[in-house]
C-alpha positions as CSV (number, residue, x, y, z in Angstrom):
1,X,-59.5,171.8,175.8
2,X,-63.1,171.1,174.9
3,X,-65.9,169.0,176.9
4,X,-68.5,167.4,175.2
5,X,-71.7,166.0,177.2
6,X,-74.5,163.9,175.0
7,X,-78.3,163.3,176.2
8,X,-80.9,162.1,174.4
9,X,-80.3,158.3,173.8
10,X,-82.4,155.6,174.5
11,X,-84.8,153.1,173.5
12,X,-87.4,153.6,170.6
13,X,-89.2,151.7,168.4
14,X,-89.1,150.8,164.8
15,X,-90.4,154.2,162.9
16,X,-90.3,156.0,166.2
17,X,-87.9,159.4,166.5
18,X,-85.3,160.5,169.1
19,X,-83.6,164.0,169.3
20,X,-80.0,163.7,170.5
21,X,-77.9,166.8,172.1
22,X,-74.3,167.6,172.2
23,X,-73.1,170.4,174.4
24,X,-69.7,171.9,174.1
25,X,-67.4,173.6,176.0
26,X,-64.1,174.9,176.5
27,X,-62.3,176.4,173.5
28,X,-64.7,176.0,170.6
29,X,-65.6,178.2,167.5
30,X,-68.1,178.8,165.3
31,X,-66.1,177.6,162.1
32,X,-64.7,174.5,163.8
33,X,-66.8,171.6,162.5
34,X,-69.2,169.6,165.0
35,X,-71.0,165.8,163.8
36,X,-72.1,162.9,165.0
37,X,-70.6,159.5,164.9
38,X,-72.0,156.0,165.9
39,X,-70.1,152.5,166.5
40,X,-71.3,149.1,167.2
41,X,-69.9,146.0,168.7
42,X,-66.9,144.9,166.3
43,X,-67.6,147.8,163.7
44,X,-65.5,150.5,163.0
45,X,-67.1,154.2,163.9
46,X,-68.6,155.5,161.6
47,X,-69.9,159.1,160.2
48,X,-73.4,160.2,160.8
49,X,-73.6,163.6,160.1
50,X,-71.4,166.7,160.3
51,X,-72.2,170.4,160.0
52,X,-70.0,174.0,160.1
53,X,-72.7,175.9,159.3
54,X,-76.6,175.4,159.0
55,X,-75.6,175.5,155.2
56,X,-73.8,172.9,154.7
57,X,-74.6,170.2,156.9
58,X,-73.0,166.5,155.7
59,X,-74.7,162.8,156.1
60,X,-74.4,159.4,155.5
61,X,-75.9,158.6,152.5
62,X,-77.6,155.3,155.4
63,X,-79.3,158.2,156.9
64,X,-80.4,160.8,154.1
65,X,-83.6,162.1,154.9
66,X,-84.3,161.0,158.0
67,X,-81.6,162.2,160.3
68,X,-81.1,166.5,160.9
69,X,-78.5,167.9,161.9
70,X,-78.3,171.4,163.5
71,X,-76.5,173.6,165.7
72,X,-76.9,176.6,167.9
73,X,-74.0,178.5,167.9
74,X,-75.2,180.5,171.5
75,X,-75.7,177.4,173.3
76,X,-72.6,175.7,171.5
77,X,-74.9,172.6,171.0
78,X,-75.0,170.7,168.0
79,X,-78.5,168.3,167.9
80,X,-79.5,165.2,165.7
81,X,-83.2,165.0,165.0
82,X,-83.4,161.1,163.9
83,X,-86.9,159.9,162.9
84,X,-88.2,156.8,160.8
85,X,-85.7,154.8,163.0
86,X,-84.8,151.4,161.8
87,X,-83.4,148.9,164.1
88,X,-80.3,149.2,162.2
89,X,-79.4,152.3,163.7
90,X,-79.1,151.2,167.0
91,X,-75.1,152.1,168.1
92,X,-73.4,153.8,170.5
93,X,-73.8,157.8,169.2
94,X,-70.6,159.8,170.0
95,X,-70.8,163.7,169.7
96,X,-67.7,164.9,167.8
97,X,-66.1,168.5,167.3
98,X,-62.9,169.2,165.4
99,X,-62.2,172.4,167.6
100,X,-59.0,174.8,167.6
101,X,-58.2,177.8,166.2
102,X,-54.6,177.7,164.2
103,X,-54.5,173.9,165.0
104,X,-57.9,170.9,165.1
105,X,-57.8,168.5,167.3
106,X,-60.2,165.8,167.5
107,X,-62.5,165.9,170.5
108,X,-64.8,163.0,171.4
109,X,-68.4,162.6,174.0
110,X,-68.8,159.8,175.9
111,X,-71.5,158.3,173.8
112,X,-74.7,157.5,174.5
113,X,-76.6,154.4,173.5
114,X,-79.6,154.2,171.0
115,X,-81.5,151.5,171.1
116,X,-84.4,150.8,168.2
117,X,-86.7,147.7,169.0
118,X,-89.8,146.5,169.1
């Protein structure tokens, strides 16, 4: 089983930046992949950014270079640095991790709600 526990949502405003954090636990590795999702009112979830390693980090092309992704690997947190926010970004943010060792499973945060207005 693995926990995941968000922080960093909120409200900001239009150009403004907000650093989100995902911490893991439970049985999670270092090669299991760890992203970032986001979901808004009668939308589908969708794909933000996803990383294995700090090599080969994955985004939404709706995101490309303005949202980071990273992870720490001894603190089994994976962050999103989001900056030049636009006030279509505001979602729900849910931390993801595909985590097993043999097998994946999909594990899922609670979310936590960004908000980007003026």
């Amino acid at each position: 089983q693995v926990q995941l526990v968000e922080s960093g949502g909120g409200l900001v405003q239009p150009g403004g930046s907000l650093t989100l954090s995902c911490a893991a636990s439970g049985s999670i590795f270092t090669f299991n992949p760890m992203g970032w999702y986001r979901q808004v009112p009668g939308k589908q979830r969708e794909l933000v950014a996803t990383i294995i390693s700090a090599d080969s980090p994955n985004y939404a092309d709706s995101v490309k270079g303005r949202f980071t992704i990273s992870r720490d690997n001894a603190k089994n947190t994976v962050y999103l640095q989001m900056n030049n926010l636009k006030p279509e970004d505001t979602a729900v943010y849910y931390c993801n991790a595909k985590a097993g060792y043999y097998t994946f499973a999909d594990y899922w945060g609670e979310g936590t709600l960004v908000t980007v207005s003026s």
